[in-house]
N, C-alpha and C positions, 0 to 999 in steps of 0.2 A: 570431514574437513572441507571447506568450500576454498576452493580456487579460485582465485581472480586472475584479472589480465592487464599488466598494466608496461604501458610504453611496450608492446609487442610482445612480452613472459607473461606468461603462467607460471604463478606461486601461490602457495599456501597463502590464506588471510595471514596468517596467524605472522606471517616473515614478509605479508607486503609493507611497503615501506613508501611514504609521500612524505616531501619536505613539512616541520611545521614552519617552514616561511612562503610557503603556497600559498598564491594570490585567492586560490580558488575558498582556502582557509580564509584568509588575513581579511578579505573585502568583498568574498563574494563574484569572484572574477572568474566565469565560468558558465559553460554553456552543455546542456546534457537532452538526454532522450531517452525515455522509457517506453521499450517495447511488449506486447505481450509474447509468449512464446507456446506455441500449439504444436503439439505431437514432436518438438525437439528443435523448430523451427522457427526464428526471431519472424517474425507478421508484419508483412509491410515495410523490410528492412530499407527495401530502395527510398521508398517515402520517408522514414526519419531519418535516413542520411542527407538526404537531398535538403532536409529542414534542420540539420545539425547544422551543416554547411553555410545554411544560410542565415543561421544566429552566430555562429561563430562569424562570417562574414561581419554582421552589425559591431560585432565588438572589437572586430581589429584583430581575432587573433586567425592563426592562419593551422587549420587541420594536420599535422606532421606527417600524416601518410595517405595513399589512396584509398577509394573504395574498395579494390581487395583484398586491403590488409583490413580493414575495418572488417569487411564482410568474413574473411578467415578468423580473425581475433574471436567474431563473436560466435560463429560456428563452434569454436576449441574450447570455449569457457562455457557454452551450451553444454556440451557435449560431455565437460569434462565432469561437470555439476550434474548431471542427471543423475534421479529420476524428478529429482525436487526443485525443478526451477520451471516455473512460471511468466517470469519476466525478467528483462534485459535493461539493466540500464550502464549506458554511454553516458562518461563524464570528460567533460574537455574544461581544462583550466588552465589560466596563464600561467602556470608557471611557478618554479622559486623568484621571489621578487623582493625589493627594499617594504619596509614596515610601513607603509605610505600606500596611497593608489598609484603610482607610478611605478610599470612594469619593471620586470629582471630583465636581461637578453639570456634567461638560460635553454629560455625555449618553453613550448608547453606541456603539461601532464595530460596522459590520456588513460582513460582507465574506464571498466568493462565491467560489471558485477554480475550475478544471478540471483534471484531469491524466488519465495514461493509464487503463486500467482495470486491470494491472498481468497476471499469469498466478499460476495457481496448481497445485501436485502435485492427480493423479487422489487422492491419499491420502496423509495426512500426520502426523508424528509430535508427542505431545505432550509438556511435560515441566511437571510438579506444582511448586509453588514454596512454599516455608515462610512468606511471608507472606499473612495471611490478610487477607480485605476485611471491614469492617463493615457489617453488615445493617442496623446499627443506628447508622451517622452521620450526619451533613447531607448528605452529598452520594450518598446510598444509592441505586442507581439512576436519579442523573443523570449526562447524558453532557456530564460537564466537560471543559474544557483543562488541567486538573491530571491531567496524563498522566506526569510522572514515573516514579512508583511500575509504571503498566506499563511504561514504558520499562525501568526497570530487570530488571524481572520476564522481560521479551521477551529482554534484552542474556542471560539466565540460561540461557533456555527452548535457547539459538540455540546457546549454546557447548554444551552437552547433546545439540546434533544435533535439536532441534526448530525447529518453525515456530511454535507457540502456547505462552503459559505458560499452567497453569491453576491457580485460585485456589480455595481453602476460603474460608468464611465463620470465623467466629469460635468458631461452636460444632462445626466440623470436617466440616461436611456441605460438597458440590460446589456451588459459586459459579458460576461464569463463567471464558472466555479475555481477553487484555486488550484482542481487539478483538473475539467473538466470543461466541456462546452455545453450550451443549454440550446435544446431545442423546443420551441414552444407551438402547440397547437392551440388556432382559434378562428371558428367557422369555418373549421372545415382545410384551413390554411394552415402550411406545416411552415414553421418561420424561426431563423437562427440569426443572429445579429451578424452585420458586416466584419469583416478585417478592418475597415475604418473606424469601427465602437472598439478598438482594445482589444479584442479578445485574440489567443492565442492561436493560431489556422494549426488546429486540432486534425490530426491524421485519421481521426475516425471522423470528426465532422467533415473533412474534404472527401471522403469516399461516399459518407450518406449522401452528400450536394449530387453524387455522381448516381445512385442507386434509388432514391426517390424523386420526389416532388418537390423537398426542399427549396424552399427561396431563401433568400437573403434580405433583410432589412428591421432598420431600426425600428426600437419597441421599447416604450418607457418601461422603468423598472418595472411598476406598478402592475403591467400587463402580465408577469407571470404568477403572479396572485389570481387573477382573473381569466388565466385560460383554464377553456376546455380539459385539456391535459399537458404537459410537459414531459422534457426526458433529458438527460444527463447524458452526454458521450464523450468517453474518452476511451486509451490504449488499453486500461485496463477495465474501465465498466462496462466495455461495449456501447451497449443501449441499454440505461437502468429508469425505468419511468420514477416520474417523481410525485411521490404521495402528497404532500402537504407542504406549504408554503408559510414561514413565519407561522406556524400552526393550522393555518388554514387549509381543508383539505377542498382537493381538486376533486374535481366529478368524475375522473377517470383518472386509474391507475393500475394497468396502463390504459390509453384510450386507442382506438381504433391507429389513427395514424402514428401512436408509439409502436404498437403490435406490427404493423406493419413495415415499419422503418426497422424495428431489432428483426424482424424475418426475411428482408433484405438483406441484412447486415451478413446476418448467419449463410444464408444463400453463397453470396461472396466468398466468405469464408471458405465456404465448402469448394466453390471451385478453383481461386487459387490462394497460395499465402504469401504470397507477393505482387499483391494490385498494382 
């Protein structure tokens, strides 16, 4: 039986209970984080609090408790779910609210899951999608529950024989994948697009920025077809080099600076699990 954690209890799935007039239902009104969890322990937890905080910041709604009850919640629903949990996901949503986008004042739902940590390809294909993400909307680099638009993008990427979509920004430079950040090698140069292109400030990408050579800057889509090698990062892929592009395969997979970026990565790891 899996336990969740919601609004501060521990309960049975099977007897948790959320409004169905939940904003987070109704519109999409809701901000969350998925962590990995290593030997029993959420990875990185101060880092996706700190960026909960500050997505729910953008959207108005305001956290209902501190970081030790966060950090307790997620411990006990750890804990309570072992041996089979892999990863953590935190959901914050406005609320019971009117059938509109106009909030409730009931306050907001917070809720805490477990699940497996899943498996993933030594190296994996991607596939480019013609809609592009805005650099420049409200919700620009936060990690909403208005996941649609990647679901559809993913449902695209999958029937194309990929495992990631990946997205241009607006003005046709490299964004982001719909769960994941892209790191791109070329000449020798390890290169991930700005928090100014869109993309989500990825808690595994801000730790590689800290652990390699990484630079930051814009790269037309076109260029990840054309590198040397590439890689995938996020909370739960780590570091996944990427095999092939719109079918096109890369010259490495992985190449020297993905080998060595995921062997930093692990390094880290190994010495704390709270960077």
């Amino acid at each position: 039986m899996t336990i969740v954690w919601i609004d501060g209890a521990l309960v049975d799935e099977a007897d948790a209970r959320i409004s169905p007039v939940d904003h987070g239902l109704l519109v999409g009104d809701g901000v969350f984080e998925t962590l990995k969890v290593v030997a029993g322990v959420p990875f990185a937890l101060t880092r996706h609090l700190r960026r909960l905080r500050r997505s729910a910041a953008v959207l108005g709604l305001g956290l209902p408790v501190d970081d030790a009850v966060l950090r307790a919640g997620a411990d006990a629903v750890v804990a309570a779910n072992q041996p089979d949990v892999g990863r953590l996901r935190i959901t914050l949503t406005g609320g019971p609210g009117p059938l509109g986008s106009m909030r409730g004042d009931a306050g907001p739902t917070l809720v805490m899951v477990t699940g497996p940590a899943g498996t993933w390809e030594a190296a994996t294909d991607v596939v480019t999608v013609p809609w592009p993400r805005n650099e420049r909307g409200a919700l620009a680099g936060v990690k909403s529950t208005s996941y649609a638009e990647n679901v559809l993008a993913l449902d695209r990427a999958r029937a194309a024989g990929g495992s990631e979509a990946i997205f241009a920004n607006t003005v046709g430079n490299l964004c982001e994948g719909t769960g994941s950040n892209v790191f791109v090698g070329i000449g020798g140069r390890l290169v991930t697009p700005p928090l100014s292109a869109g993309p989500l400030a990825g808690i595994t990408r801000e730790l590689l920025l800290e652990v390699t050579d990484a630079v930051e800057d814009d790269l037309p889509l076109a260029a990840l077809a054309e590198a040397d090698e590439a890689f995938l990062a996020s909370s739960t892929r780590d570091v996944q080099p990427i095999r092939a592009v719109d079918g096109r395969l890369l010259p490495a997979a992985p190449g020297q600076l993905t080998a060595a970026a995921a062997a930093a990565f692990s390094a880290l790891e190994a010495r704390t699990l709270d960077p």
